[in-house]
N, C-alpha and C positions, 0 to 999 in steps of 0.2 A: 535206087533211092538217093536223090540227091541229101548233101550234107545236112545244106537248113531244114530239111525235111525230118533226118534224123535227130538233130541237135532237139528240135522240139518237140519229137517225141518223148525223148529223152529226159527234157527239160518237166514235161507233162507228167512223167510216171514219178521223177523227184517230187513234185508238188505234191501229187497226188496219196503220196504212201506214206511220207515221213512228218514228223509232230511238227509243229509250227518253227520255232528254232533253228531245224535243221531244213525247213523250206527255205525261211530267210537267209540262209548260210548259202546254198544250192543258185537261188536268185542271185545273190550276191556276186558268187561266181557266173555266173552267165552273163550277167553285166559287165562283170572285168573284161568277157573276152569280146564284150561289141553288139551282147544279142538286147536288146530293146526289150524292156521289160514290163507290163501291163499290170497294175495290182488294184481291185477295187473291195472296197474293207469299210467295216465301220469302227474298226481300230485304230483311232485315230495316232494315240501313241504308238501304236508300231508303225504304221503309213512315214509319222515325224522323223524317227529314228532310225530308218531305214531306207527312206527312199531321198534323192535328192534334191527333186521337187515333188510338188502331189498339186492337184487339182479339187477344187469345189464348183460341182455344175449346182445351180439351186435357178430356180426360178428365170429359168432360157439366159442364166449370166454362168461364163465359164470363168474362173480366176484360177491364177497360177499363184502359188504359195513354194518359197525354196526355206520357210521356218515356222516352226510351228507358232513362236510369237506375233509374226506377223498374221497369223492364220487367225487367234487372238482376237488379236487386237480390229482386224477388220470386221470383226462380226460383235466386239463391244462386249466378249466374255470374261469371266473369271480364272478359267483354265483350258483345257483341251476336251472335255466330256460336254463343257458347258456351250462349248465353240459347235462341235455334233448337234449337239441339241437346236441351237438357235439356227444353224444350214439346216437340219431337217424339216423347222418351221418356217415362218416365214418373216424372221425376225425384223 
């Protein structure tokens, strides 16, 4: 079994078994060591906090966002729930 084969098995049963926290933590560390990490959530606060870009696919437009104010401010919300809300519609 090759390595990258392992690591993301490995990587999959961390996800998979431990509370949210110790995911992020797990992530966190597999980042450090170079593995490319995939995360789709409607947590918007944890996505922010966590990750060091995130992405908004809405209506066939993909934007890249590296801050949650700018995330914001592009969609013309009041905070990060409200930002969700208006990507889910069609603001």
């Amino acid at each position: 079994m090759s390595r990258e084969s392992r690591d993301s098995r490995a990587l999959h049963r961390c996800a998979a078994v431990l509370p949210s926290p110790y995911i992020w933590n797990c992530l966190h560390g597999a980042a450090k060591e170079g593995v490319a990490v995939l995360v789709s959530s409607h947590n918007t606060e944890q996505i922010v906090y966590n990750c060091d870009r995130f992405y908004m696919f809405n209506n066939h437009n993909f934007k890249q966002f590296t801050h949650g104010d700018k995330y914001i401010d592009y969609l013309g919300a009041e905070n990060l729930d409200d930002a969700f809300i208006r990507a889910s519609g069609n603001f």
